[in-house]
C-alpha positions in Angstrom: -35.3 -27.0 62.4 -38.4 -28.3 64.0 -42.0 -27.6 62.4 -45.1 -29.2 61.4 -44.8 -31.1 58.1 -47.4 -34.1 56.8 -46.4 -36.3 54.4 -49.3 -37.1 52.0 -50.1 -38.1 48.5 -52.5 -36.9 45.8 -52.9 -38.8 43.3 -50.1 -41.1 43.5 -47.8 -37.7 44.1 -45.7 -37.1 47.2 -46.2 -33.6 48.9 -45.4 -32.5 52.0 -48.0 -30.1 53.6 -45.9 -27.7 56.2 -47.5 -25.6 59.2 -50.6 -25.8 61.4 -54.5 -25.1 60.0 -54.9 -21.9 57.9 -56.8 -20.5 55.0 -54.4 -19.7 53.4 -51.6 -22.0 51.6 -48.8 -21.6 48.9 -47.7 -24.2 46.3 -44.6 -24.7 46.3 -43.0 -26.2 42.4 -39.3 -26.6 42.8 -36.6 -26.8 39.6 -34.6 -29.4 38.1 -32.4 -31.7 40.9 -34.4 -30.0 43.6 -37.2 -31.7 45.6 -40.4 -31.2 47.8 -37.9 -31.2 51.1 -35.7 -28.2 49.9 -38.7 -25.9 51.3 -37.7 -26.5 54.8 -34.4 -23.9 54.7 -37.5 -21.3 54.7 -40.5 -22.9 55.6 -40.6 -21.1 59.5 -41.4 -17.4 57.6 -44.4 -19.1 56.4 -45.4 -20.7 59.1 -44.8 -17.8 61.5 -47.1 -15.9 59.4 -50.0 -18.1 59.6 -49.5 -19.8 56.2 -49.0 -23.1 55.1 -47.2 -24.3 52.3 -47.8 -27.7 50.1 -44.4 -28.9 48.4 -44.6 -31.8 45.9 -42.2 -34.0 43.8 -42.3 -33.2 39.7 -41.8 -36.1 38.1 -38.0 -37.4 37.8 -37.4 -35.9 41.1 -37.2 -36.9 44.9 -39.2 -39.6 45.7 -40.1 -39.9 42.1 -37.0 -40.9 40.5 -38.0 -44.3 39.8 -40.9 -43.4 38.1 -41.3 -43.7 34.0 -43.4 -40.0 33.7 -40.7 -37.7 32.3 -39.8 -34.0 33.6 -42.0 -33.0 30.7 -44.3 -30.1 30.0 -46.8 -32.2 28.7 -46.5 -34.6 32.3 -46.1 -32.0 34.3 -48.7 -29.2 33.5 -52.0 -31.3 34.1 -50.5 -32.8 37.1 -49.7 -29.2 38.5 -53.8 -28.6 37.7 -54.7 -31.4 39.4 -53.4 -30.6 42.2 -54.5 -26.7 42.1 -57.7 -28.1 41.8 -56.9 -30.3 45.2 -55.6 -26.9 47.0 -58.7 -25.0 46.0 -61.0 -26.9 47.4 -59.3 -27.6 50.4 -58.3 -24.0 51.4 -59.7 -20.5 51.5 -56.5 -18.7 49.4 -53.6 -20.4 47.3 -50.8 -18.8 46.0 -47.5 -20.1 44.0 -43.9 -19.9 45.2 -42.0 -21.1 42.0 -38.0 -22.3 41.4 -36.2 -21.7 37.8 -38.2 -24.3 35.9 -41.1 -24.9 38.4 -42.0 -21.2 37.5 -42.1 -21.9 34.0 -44.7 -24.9 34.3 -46.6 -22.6 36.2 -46.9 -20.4 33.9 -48.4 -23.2 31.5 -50.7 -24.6 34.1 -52.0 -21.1 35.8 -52.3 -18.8 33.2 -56.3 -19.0 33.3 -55.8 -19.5 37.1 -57.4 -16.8 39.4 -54.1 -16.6 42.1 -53.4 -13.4 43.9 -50.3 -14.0 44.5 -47.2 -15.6 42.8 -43.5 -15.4 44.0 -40.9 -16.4 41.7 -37.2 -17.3 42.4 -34.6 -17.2 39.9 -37.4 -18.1 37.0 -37.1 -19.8 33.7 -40.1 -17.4 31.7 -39.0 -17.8 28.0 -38.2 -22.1 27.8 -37.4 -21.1 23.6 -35.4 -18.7 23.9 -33.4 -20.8 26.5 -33.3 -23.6 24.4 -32.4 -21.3 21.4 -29.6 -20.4 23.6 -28.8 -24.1 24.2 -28.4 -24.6 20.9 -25.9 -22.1 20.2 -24.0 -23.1 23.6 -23.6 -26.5 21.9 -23.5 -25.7 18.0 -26.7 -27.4 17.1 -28.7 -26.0 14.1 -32.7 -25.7 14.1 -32.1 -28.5 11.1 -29.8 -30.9 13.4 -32.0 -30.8 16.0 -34.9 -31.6 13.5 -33.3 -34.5 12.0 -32.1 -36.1 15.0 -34.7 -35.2 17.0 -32.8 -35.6 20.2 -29.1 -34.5 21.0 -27.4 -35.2 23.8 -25.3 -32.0 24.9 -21.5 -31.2 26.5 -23.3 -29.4 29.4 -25.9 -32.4 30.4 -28.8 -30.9 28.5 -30.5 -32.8 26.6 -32.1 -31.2 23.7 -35.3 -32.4 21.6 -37.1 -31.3 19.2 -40.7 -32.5 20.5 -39.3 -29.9 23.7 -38.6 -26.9 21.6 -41.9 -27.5 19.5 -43.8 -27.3 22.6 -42.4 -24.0 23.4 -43.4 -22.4 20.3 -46.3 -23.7 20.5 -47.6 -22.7 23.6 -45.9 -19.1 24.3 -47.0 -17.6 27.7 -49.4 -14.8 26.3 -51.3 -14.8 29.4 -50.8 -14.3 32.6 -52.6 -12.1 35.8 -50.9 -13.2 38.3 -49.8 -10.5 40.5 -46.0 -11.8 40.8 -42.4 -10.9 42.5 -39.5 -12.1 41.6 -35.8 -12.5 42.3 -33.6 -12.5 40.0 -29.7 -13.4 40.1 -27.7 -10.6 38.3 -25.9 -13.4 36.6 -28.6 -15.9 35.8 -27.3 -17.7 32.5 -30.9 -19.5 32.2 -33.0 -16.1 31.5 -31.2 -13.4 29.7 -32.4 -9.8 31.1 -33.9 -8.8 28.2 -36.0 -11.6 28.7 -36.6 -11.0 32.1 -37.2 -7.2 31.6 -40.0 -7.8 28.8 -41.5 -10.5 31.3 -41.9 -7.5 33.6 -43.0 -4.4 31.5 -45.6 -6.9 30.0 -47.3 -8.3 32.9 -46.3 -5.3 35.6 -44.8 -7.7 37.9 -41.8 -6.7 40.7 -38.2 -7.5 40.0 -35.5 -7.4 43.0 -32.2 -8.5 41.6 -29.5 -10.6 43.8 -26.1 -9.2 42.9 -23.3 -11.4 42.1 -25.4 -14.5 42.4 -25.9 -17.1 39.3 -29.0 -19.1 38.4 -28.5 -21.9 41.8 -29.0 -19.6 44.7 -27.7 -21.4 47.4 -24.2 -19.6 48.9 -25.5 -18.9 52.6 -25.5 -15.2 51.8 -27.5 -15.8 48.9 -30.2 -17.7 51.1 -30.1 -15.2 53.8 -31.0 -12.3 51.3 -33.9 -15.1 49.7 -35.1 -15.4 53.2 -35.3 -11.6 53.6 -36.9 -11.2 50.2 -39.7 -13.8 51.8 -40.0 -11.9 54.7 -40.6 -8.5 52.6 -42.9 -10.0 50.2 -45.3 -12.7 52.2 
């Protein structure tokens, strides 16, 4: 697939700034193991309707990986500001497109953003109650995980205690934009409760993808994302 990309740096961060000149631009903030380049399987819907879209690295990730800054809250929500601050004073409009994780820093780092638009895509919203979950997945106690402070799990998750602090400590209270997401009907990361109280609370749109778990990435699956874009650009 051919299309206009740039390859540029802000502050020391890769991004990737795809389509021609427009007002209007979406941030793109992938999940864990993905990267600023993954955009590109539907990057054309943008760009055919006048938008651009500016995809970076988070930190442990793509062209990143070398870097020390971990794929931390605390790393990765001023960054995400700094660069918001970049977009808006470089274009018109700016709207989020998040991915599982990606959606949950952005709900740190935009909450007292004014964003007209977010689009979410198989979202992480509640990071405690996931890690809660963790925890029973791998039969770690609150105390455990207090003493130890770290503990390495069966499933590759590592789980620390400075990590589940932060989450209780900064619940997502806040938040205005106006926001549509996809959800797979057998996402193990957000439980539907969860995703149903995200909803009610901050009136946002929910489409569920049947039969599809939290990595949406079966050809089917990408050709109903792609149609999802198409609906809700």
């Amino acid at each position: 697939m051919c299309m206009k990309r740039e390859n540029i740096k802000i502050s020391g961060i890769p991004a990737v700034l795809w389509g021609k000149p427009s007002n209007d631009v979406y941030l793109y903030i992938h999940g864990k193991n993905g990267n600023k380049e993954e955009v590109e399987q539907f990057a054309d819907i943008f760009i055919d309707k006048g938008l651009q879209i500016f995809s970076i690295d988070l930190p442990e990730h793509g062209d990143r990986k070398e870097e020390k800054i971990a794929l931390e809250p605390w790393n990765v929500v001023p960054e995400l500001q700094m660069i918001m601050n970049y977009l808006k004073e470089n274009w018109n409009r700016v709207y989020i497109i998040g991915n599982s994780i990606g959606c949950w820093f952005s709900l740190l780092a935009f909450q007292y953003e004014s964003i007209e638009k977010g689009l979410f895509i198989a979202p992480i919203l509640n990071m405690e109650q996931l890690i809660k979950n963790m925890m029973k997945w791998a039969s770690v106690t609150e105390n455990e995980l207090k003493n130890k402070k770290k503990i390495e799990t069966s499933f590759g998750e590592t789980l620390s205690w400075e990590y589940y602090n932060y989450t209780r400590d900064n619940p997502i209270d806040i938040w205005n934009v106006a926001t549509k997401i996809l959800y797979p009907e057998k996402d193990s990361m957000t439980d539907i409760e969860v995703m149903k109280k995200f909803v009610e609370k901050f009136s946002s749109q929910l489409t569920v993808l049947h039969g599809a778990e939290h990595y949406i990435h079966k050809p089917k699956e990408i050709e109903f994302l792609r149609d999802w874009l198409e609906v809700n650009l």
